[in-house]
N, C-alpha and C positions, 0 to 999 in steps of 0.2 A: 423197267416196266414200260409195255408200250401206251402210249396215249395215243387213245381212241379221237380225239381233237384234233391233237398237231402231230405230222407225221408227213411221210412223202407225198402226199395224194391233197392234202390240204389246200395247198396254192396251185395243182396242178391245171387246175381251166385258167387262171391267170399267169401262170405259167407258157400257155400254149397262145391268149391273146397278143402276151409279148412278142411272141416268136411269131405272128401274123404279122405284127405292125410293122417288124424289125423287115421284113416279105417286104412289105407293103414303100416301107422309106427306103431300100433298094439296099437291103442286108445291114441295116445302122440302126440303132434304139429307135424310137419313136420317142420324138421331146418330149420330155417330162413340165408340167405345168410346174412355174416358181412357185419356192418353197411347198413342194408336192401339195396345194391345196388338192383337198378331196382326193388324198390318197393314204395308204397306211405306210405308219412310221414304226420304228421299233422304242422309240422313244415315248410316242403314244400310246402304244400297246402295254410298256411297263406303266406308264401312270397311271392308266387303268386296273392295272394288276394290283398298282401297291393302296388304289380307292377301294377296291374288292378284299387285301386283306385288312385295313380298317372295321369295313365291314363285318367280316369274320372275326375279329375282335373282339368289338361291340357285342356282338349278339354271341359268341361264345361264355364273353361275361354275365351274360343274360343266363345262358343256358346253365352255365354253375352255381348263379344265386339262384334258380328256378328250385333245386336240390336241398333239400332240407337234411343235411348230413350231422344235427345236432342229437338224432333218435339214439337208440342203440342198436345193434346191429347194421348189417351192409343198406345204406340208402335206397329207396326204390325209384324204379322208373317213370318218370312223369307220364302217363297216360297219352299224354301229349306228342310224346317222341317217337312214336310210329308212325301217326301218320305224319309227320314231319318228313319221315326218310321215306316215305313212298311219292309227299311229293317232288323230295330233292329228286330221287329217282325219273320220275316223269320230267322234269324238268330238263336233265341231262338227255337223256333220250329226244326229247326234243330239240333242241339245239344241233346234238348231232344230227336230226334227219334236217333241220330245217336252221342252220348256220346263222340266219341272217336275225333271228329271233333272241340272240345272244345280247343284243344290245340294251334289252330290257330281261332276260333268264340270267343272265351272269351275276347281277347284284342282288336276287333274290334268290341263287342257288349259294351264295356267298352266306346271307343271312341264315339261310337256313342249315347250311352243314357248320354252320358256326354253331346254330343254338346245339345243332348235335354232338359235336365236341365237347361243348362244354357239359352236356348234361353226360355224357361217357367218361370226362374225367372225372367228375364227382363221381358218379356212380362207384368208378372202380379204382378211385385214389387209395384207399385202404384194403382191398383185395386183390389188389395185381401191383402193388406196390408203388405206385405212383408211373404206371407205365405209360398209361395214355397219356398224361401231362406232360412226361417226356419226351415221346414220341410228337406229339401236335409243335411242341417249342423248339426240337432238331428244325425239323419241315419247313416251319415258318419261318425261322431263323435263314435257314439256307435262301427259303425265297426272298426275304427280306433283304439281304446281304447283296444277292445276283441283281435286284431291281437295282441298290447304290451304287454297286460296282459299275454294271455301265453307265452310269452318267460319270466316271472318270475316261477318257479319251484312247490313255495308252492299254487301257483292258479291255476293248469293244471286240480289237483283233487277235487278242492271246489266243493262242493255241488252246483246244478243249483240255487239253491234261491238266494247263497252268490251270484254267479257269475251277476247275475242279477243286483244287489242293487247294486253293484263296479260298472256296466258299466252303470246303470241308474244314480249313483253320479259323478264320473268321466266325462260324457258325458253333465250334465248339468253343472258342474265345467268348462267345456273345451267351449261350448257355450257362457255362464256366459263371461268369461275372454273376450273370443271375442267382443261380445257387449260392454263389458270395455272398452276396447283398441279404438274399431270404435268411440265410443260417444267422449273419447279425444282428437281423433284427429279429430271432427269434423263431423264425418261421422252420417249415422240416424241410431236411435234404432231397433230391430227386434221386431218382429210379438208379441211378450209376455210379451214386456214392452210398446205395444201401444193398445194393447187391453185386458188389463185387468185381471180379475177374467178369461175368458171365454179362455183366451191366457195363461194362468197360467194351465188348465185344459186341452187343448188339447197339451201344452207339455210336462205333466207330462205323456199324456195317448200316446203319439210319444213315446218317450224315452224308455216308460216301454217297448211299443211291442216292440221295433225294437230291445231292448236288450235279450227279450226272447227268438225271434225269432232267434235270432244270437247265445244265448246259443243253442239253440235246435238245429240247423244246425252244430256247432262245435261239439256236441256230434257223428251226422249221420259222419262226417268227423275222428272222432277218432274212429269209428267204422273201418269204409275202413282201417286204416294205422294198426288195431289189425287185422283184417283178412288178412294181406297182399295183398292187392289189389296193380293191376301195378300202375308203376311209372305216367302214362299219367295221371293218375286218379285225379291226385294231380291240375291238369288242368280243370277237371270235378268240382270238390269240388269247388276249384275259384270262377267257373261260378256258382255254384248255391247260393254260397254266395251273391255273387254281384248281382242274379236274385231276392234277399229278398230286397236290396238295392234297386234295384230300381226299385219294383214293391210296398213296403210298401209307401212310399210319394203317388206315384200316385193315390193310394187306399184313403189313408189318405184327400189327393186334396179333392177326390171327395164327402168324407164325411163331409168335414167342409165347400164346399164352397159356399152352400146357405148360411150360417152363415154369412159368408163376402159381399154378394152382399149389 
């Protein structure tokens, strides 16, 4: 799925700075200030990502006690959850015309598609099977997993295929465990040990994208930190991360849920 944030075009004016300066010191980098003060890291940019899904946490948990699923019949919609998603909407849309505004839109676009997750997995935990909840915990898992992973040394430079297969295994390891854990103590199974063949197929094909996806975004992000792009940028990168996050479920939503009706 392409991301409208991170992509070829992203780093390209500091892209082309580089290629000035490199002009300018007579065909050789332009020195880089020690320890790239005031520039963006790839290391920065994931700790920002993994502050943003905290956030998305927090307020997702927010968004599923907000639900009152004790009624009978299917829960309804907090009144609240529209205009939630129009301003997540505005939010996004802004950032992309105006990048640099990410460094304060990232943690409240964070907040706020969190409270929306969570008010859509309640909603449809008992009429789509617990789809959404599954789909939100592949996602964040896989992102979860790609933040840990680079902070090990010899996985910064693996090959995108490895890096794939680690966070598509890891991430169904870390799901996996989960459902363990809930079934003993009681709690109900997810979406792919209650339906099947058919739940078996559409988490293996979640997993896969959303690990791609996440390599492919990590690479446009080690791009920016090798052209020395600014420090703010590292706030840019965040949010385009977290815009794969939580624009791949909702995509995904829409394509399996005649399946569940």
């Amino acid at each position: 799925m392409a991301n409208f944030a991170l992509n070829n075009q992203t780093f390209a004016g500091d892209r082309a700075l580089r290629a000035d300066s490199a002009v300018a010191y007579g065909g050789q980098d332009a020195p880089v200030a020690p320890g790239r003060a005031g520039l963006m890291t790839v290391g920065g940019t994931l700790a920002r990502s993994f502050a943003l899904l905290l956030v998305l946490g927090a307020a997702g948990y927010g968004g599923w006690s907000a639900v009152d699923r004790s009624g009978p019949g299917h829960p309804a919609t907090p009144g609240w959850a529209w205009p939630t998603l129009g301003a997540a909407v505005v939010l996004v849309v802004l950032t992309l015309v105006v990048p640099r505004a990410a460094v304060g839109t990232a943690v409240l676009l964070a907040g706020l598609e969190g409270a929306l997750f969570g008010v859509a997995s309640a909603v449809t935990y008992d009429r789509w099977d617990g789809i959404v909840v599954h789909l939100i915990g592949l996602v964040v898992a896989v992102h979860l997993f790609g933040v840990l992973l680079h902070s090990a040394r010899s996985v910064r430079s693996a090959p995108t295929a490895q890096m794939v297969v680690a966070l598509v295994v890891l991430a169904l390891a870390g799901v996996s465990l989960v459902d363990f854990v809930v079934h003993r103590v009681g709690g109900d199974v997810t979406y792919m040990s209650r339906t099947g063949p058919f739940g078996v197929v559409v988490t293996l094909a979640v997993v896969a994208a959303a690990a791609a996806n996440f390599v492919v975004d990590l690479r446009v992000v080690q791009e920016g930190a090798l052209v020395a792009a600014p420090r703010w940028k590292e706030w840019y990168g965040a949010f385009g991360l977290l815009l794969t996050l939580v624009l791949l479920p909702e995509v995904l939503v829409t394509l399996v849920r005649g399946r569940t009706r």
